[in-house]
N, C-alpha and C positions, 0 to 999 in steps of 0.2 A: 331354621338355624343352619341346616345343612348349605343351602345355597349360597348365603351369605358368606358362610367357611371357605366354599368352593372361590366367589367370588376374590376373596382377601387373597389368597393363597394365589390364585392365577396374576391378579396385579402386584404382591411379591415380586412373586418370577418374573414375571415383565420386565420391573424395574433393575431386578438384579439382573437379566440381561441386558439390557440398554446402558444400567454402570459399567460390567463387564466391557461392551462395544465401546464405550468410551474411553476406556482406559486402553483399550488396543488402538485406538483410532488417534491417541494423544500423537502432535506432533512432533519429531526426532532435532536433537539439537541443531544437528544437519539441516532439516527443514525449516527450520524457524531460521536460521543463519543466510539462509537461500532467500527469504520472503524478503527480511530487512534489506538484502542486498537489491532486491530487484525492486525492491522500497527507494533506495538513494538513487539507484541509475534511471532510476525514472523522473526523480527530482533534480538530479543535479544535471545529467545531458542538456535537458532543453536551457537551462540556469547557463552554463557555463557557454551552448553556442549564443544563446543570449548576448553573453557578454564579449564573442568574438565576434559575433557579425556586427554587431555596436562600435566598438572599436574599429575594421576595417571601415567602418561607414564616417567615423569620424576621421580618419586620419586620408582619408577620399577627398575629404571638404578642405578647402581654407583654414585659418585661421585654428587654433586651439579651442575645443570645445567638447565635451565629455557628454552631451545630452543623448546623443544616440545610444552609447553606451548603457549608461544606466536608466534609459527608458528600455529598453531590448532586456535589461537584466531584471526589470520587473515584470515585463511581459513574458519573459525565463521562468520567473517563480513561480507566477500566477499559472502557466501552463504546465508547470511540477507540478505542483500542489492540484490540479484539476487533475494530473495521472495519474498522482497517489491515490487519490480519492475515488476516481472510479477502478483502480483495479484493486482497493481493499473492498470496496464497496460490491465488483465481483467474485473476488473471493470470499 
């Protein structure tokens, strides 16, 4: 019965230290404020040259035509959305 006692008690404390760790280790409104941000400029950079080098590439060509544009602005999003995903995915 002793060992058992001994056993509880020690994974107790475990766990009330690893809550403890947790609650110091919570991230600051600063830091989460930081993550989101580095969240958008990773999404929106490659989105918005997207959509400029689209634009210089249509207005290069003849005639009126918007295809570069908003093909470069999906290929924008699609390479946001790949650096959101692997840098939440490293963090």
């Amino acid at each position: 019965m002793n060992d058992n006692g001994e056993r509880l008690r020690s994974n107790i404390e475990r766990q009330a230290r690893r809550m403890a760790q947790a609650e110091r280790d919570r991230p600051t409104l600063l830091a989460q404020t930081v993550f989101l941000g580095t969240l958008a400029l990773l999404f929106v950079l490659p989105l918005v040259g997207g959509a400029y080098l689209g634009h210089w590439i249509d207005s290069q060509l003849a005639g009126f035509s918007y295809r570069w544009t908003l093909s470069l602005i999906l290929v924008g999003a699609f390479v946001g959305g790949m650096n959101v995903y692997l840098y939440i995915r490293k963090n």
